[in-house]
N, C-alpha and C positions, 0 to 999 in steps of 0.2 A: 717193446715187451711182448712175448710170444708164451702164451698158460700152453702148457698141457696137462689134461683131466683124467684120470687113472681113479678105478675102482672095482672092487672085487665084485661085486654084486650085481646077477643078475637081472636086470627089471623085468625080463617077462614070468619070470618063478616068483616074485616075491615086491608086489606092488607097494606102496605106502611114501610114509613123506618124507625118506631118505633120497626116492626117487624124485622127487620134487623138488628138495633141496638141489641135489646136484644139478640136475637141467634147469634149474632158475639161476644157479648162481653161474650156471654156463653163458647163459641168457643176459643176466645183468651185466656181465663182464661185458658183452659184446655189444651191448648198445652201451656203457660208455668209451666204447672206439679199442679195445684190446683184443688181442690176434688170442682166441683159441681153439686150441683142436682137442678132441678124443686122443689119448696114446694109444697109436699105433703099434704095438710091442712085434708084429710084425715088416714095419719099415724101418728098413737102419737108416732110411734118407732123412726121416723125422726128423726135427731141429726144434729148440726150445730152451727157454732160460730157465723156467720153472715147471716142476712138475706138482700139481695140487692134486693129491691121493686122497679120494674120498673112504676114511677106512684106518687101518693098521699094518704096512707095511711091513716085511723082517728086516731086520738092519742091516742082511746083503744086497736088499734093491736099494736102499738108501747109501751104501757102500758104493756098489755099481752106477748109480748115477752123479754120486758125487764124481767120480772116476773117468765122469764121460763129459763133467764141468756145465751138469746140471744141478739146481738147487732144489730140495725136497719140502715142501709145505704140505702136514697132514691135518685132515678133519677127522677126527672121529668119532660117536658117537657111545656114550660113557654109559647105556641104558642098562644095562644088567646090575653093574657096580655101581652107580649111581642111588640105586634102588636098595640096596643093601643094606642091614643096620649097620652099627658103628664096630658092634662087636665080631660080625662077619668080613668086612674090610679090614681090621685088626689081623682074625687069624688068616688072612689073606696074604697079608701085605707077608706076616710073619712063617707061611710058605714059602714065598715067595723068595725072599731072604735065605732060608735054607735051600731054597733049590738052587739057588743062586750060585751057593758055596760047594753045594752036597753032589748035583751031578754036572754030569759033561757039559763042556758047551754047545757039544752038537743037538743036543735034547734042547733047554733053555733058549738057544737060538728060535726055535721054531714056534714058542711064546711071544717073539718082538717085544719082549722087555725092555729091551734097549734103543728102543726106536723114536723116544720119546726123549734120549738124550744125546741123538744123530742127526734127527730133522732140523731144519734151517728155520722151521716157525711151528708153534703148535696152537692149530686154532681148535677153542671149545665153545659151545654154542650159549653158554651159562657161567656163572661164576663158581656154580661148585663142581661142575666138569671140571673148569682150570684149575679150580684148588686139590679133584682129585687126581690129576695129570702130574700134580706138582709133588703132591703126597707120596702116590701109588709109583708112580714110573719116575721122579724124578729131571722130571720138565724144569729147564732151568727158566727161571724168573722175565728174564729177558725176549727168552724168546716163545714166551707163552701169550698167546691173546684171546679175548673174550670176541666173539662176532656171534650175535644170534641169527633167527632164522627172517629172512625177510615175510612181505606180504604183497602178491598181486592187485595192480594197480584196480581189477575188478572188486575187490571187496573193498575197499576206499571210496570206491565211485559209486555203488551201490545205492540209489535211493531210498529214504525211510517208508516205510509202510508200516501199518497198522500190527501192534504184537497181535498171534494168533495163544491159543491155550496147552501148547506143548512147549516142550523142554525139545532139544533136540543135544544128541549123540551123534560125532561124525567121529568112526571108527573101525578099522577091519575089523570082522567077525571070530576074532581067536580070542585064546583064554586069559593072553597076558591084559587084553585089554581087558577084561570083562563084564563084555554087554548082560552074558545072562545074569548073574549077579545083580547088575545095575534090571534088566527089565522086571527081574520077582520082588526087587525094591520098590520100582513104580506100580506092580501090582497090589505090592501091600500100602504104599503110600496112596495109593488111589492119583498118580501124577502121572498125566500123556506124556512120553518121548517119545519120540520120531528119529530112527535108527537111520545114519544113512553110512553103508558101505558092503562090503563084499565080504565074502572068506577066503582064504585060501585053497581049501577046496569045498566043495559045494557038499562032499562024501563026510568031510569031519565030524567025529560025536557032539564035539562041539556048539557048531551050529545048526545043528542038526536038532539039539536042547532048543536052542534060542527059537528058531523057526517055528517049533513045536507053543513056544510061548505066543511068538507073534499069532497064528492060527487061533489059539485059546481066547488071547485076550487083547483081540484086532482094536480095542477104542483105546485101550492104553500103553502098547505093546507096537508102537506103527512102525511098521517096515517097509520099505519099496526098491533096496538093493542100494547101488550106490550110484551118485550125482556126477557124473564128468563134468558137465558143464560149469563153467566154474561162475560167471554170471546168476545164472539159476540158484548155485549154492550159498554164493553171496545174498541172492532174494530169501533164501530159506534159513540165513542167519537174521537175516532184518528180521523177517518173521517170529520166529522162535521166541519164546518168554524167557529164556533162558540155554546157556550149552552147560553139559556136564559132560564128565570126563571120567571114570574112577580106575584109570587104568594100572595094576601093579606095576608096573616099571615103563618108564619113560625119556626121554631126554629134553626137548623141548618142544612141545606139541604144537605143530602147523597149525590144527583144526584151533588149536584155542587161540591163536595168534588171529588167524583169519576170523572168529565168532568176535575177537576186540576191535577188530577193523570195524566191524559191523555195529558196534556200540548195544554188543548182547553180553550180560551179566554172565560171572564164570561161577561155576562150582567143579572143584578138582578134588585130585587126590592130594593127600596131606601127605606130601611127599618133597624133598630141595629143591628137585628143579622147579617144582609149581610156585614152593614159597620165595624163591631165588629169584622170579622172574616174573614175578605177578604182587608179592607183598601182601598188602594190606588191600589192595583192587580186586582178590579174589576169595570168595567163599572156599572152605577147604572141609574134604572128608575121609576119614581113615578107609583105605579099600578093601581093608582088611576086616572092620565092624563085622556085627553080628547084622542080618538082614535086617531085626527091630532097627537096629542105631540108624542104619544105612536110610532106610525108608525113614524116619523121622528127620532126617538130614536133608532127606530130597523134598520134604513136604515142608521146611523149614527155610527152605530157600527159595521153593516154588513160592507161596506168600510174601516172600520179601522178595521178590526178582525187581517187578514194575517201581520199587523203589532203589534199585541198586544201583551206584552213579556208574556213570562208565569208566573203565580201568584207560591210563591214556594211551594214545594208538601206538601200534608199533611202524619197524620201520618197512619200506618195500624197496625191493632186492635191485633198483637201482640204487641207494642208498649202500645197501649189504654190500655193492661193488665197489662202491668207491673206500670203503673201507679194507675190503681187501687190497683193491690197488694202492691203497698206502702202505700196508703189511710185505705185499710183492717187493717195493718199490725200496721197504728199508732191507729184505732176504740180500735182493740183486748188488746193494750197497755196504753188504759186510763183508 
């Protein structure tokens, strides 16, 4: 069996843990013994049984490589629409439908609406990803599956150490996440977080606000950029009283997966994929609240942290492979 890995998405413009996703699950494939490469869309000598598109391809590249008696397996990432009330998926869906009928297909083509009912498998990282894959785009039953995000054998291995008196935030510096939000929360809660990650650009108004927070109010407000080291950041989930998250739209968050490794109590956004994949294991808060609610929520958890059981581990992306190589294994078989 020979993966080839295709995706649109630049990693050096646009860092985060889609990029992590795909190079771990390149990574897990490969140490349990499975041949894969980068698509070379350059080499016509390239060979492969399956192509796994991290993304939304148009249903001509999925046309085209059925064509060349390659099979198509897509991931995609459902964070926008995911995130959306009930009522905006509604008049979505119900665009969508008239576009469907109303213009050309050369337009509608260019949406990959139909990509969801061409691909050979559709993996969603969550359950209400595949329920919106199934809803929205008409993912047929069969060949839709759930795979979530695995976890680094470092945060598993991770030795316990002593909670320190922060909360900690591991999140880029932009607005969908929103750190400022959450740190004028910790201001008025009177609760330390400790921010850890980067911005997209250093220029943004953005974080440019936040920055100006951390400066103001350095004892509650910690900042120090972001952790590479993945070991360290593992030590700095042991640490932490607690991880919070209150990001507007999401799909299924590495950082919180990696802070369960670590046996650190969650407080999220009250949003599907948090409750979809976390239950009753994790504290939850509208990211939306007004700054009173929001801070009384952080100061409401912060006090309850040191008693909060831990949510059970998730799985690491040796695991996450061998599950796809059962998904691979029924594609190559139909």
């Amino acid at each position: 069996m020979k993966i080839l890995i295709d995706h649109p998405n630049p990693f050096l413009l646009a860092h985060g843990g889609f990029q992590i996703q795909i190079e771990e699950t390149k990574r897990g494939l490969e140490e349990i013994g499975i041949e894969v490469e980068w698509l070379r869309w350059w080499d016509c000598h390239q060979s492969g049984e399956i192509i796994h598109y991290f993304g939304r391809p148009n249903a001509a590249y999925i046309d085209f490589a059925h064509g060349k008696g390659v099979k198509v397996v897509i991931s995609e990432l459902l964070t926008g629409l995911g995130s959306r009330s009930s009522l905006a998926r509604t008049l979505q869906k119900s665009v969508m439908c008239l576009a469907q009928t109303a213009l050309p297909k050369t337009f509608t083509s260019r949406m990959a609406w139909e990509t969801y009912t061409k691909a050979d498998a559709c993996i969603a990282l969550t359950t209400w990803e595949a329920s919106l894959m199934k809803q929205m785009f008409g993912a047929p039953s069969h060949r839709l599956f759930v795979v979530p995000n695995g976890v680094e054998l470092e945060f598993f291995e991770s030795p316990k150490v002593p909670r320190e008196s922060w909360l900690v935030c591991t999140a880029t510096i932009t607005q969908r996440k929103r750190v400022v939000e959450l740190a004028k929360a910790a201001i008025l809660a009177q609760v330390p977080v400790r921010f850890l990650g980067s911005p997209y650009s250093e220029g943004d108004p953005y974080f440019v606000e936040f920055s100006a927070l951390a400066q103001q109010f350095p004892s509650i407000v910690l900042y120090g950029g972001s952790v590479n080291d993945r070991r360290e950041l593992a030590r700095i989930y042991r640490q932490a009283r607690g991880f919070v998250l209150l990001s507007s739209m999401e799909s299924l968050s590495l950082s919180a997966l990696e802070a369960v490794a670590c046996e650190t109590p969650l407080l999220l956004s009250d949003l599907p994929w948090a409750r979809t994949s976390f239950g009753q294991h994790a504290w939850y808060c509208d990211p939306f609240s007004k700054l009173q609610s929001m801070a009384q929520k952080l100061r409401e958890f912060y006090n309850a942290s040191p008693t909060i059981a831990p949510a059970p581990k998730p799985e690491n992306w040796s695991d996450i492979a061998q599950k796809l190589k059962t998904i691979y294994e029924s594609v190559i078989a139909s």
